[in-house]
PASEBA-1860 file (N, C-alpha, C; in nm, 3 decimals):
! residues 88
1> XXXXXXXX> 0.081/-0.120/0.000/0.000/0.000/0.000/0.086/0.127/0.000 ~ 0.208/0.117/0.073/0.278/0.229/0.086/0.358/0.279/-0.094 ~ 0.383/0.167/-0.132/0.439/0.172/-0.243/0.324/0.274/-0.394 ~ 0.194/0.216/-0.421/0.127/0.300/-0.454/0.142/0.417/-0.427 ~ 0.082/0.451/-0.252/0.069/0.620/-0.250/0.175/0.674/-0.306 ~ 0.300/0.646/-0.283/0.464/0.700/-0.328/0.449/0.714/-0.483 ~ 0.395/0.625/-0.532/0.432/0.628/-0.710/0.273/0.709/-0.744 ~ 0.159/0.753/-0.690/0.075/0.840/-0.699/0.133/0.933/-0.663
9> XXXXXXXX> 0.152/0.976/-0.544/0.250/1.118/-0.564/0.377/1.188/-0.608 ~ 0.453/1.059/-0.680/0.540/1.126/-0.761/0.452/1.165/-0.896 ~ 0.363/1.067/-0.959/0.351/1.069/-1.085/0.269/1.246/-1.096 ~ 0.192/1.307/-0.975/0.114/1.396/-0.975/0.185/1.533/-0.968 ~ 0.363/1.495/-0.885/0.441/1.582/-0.908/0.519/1.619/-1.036 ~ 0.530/1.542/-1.097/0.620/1.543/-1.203/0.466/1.567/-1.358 ~ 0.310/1.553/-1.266/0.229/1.639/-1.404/0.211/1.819/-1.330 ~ 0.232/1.780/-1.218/0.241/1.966/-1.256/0.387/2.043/-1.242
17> XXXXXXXX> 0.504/1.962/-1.238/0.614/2.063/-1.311/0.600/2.103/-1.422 ~ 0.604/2.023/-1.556/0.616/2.121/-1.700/0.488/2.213/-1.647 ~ 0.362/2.219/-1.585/0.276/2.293/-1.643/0.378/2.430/-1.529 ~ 0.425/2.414/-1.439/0.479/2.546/-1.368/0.610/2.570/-1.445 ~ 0.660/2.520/-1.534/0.746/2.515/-1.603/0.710/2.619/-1.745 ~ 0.633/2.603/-1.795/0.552/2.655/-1.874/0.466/2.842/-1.811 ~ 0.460/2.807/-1.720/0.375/2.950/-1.704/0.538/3.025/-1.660 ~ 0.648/2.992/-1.617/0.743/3.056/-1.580/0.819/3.066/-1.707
25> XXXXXXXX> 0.791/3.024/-1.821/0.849/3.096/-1.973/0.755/3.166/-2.008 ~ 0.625/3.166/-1.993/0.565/3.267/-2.026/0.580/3.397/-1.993 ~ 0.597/3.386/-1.812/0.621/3.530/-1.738/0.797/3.598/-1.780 ~ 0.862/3.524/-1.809/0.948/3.540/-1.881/0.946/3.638/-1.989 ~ 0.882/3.571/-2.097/0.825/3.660/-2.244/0.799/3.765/-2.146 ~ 0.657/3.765/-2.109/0.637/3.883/-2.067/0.741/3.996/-2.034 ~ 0.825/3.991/-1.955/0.933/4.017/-1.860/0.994/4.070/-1.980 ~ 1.030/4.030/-2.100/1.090/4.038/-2.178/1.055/4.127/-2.304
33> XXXXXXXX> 0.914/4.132/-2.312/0.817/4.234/-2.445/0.853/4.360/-2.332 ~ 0.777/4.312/-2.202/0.790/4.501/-2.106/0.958/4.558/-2.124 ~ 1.043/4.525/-2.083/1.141/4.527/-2.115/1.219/4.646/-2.262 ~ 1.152/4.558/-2.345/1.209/4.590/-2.515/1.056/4.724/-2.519 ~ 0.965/4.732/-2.460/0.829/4.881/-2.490/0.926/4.942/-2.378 ~ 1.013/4.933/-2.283/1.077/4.993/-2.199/1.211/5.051/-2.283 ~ 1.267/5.004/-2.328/1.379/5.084/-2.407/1.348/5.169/-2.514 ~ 1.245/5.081/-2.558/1.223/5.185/-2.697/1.117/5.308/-2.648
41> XXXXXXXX> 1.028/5.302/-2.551/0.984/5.433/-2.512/1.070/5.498/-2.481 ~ 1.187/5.461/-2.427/1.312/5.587/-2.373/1.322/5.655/-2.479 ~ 1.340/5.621/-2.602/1.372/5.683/-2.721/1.331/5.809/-2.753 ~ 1.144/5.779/-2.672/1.083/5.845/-2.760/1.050/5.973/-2.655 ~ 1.094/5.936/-2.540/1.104/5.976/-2.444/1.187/6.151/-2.451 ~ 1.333/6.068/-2.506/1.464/6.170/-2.502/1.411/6.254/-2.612 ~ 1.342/6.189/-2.728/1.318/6.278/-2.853/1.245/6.433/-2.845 ~ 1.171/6.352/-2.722/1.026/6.468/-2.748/1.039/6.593/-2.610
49> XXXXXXXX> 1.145/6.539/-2.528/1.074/6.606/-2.374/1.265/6.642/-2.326 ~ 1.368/6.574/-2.388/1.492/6.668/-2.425/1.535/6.700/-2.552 ~ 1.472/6.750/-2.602/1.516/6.810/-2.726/1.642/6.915/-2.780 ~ 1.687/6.941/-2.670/1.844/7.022/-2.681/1.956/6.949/-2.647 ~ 1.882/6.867/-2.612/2.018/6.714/-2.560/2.009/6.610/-2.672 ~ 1.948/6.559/-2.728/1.875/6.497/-2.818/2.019/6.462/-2.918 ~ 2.098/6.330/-2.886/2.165/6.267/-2.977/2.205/6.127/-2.985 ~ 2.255/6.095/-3.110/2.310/5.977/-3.076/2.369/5.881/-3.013
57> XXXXXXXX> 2.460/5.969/-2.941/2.515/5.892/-2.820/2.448/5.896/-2.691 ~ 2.315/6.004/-2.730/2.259/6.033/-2.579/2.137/5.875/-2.640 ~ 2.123/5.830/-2.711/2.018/5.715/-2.738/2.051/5.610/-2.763 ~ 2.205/5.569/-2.767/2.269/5.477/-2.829/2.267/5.323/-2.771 ~ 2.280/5.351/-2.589/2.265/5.276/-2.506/2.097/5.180/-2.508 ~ 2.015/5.290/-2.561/1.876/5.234/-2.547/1.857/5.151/-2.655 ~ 1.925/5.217/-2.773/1.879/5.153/-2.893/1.952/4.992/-2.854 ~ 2.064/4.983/-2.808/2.137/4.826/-2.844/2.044/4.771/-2.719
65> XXXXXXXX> 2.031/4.834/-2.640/1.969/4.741/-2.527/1.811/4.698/-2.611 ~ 1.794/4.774/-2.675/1.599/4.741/-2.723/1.644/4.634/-2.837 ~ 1.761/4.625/-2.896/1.791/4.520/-2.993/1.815/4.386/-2.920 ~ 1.917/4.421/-2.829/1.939/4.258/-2.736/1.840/4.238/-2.660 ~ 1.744/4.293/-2.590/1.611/4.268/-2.547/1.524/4.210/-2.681 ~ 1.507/4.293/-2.780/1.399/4.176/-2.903/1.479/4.050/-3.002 ~ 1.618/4.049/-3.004/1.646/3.910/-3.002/1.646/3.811/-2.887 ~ 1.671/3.839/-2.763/1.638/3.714/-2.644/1.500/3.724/-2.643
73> XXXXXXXX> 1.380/3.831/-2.644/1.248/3.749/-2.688/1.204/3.678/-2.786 ~ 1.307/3.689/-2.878/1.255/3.609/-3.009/1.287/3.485/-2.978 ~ 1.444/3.416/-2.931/1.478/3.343/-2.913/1.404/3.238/-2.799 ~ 1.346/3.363/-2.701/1.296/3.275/-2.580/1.131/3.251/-2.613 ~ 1.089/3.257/-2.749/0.947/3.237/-2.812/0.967/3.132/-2.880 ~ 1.086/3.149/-2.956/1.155/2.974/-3.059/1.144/2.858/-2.914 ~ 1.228/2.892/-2.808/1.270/2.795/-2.739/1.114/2.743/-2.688 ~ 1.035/2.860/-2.657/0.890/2.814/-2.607/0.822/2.725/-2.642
81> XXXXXXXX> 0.772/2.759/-2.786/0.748/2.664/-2.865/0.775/2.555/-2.983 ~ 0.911/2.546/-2.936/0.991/2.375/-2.998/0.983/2.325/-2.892 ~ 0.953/2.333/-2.770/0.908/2.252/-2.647/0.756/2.218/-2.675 ~ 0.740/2.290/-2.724/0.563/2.265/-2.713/0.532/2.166/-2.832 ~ 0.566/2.236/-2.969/0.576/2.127/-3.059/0.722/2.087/-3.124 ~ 0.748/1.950/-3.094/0.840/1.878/-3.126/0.848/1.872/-3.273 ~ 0.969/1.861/-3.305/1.000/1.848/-3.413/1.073/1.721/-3.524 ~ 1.060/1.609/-3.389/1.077/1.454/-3.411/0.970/1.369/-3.337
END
């Protein structure tokens, strides 16, 4: 009897990891779109409301950060779903 309960509660642990596994790449993305509307509003930010400061090097930092922020979301959307659907 003891042996059951043990292999019922592993099998019930191991169905709700991927699903907490899964909502923690999602919050991720998330984490990751706010992020990349976070750099690129700076932009638009410096454009409109310093306009005597207003240069390239004063935006330069935002721009590469809003680029490496929308390639790791792209990447972490590939990785999302080739987990989800397999490809063998």
């Amino acid at each position: 009897m003891v042996r059951s309960s043990t292999f019922f509660a592993q099998t019930l642990y191991t169905a709700i990891l991927p699903n907490r596994a899964r909502k923690l790449a999602q919050l991720g993305i998330v984490i990751q779109f706010a992020a990349l509307i976070r750099c690129l509003g700076e932009y638009f930010r410096l454009k409109y409301f310093v306009v005597d400061k207003f240069s390239i090097v004063r935006i330069e930092p935002f721009i590469v950060g809003a680029a490496v922020t929308a390639i790791l979301a792209f990447v972490a959307i590939l990785f999302y779903f080739a987990e989800k659907y397999r490809l063998t």
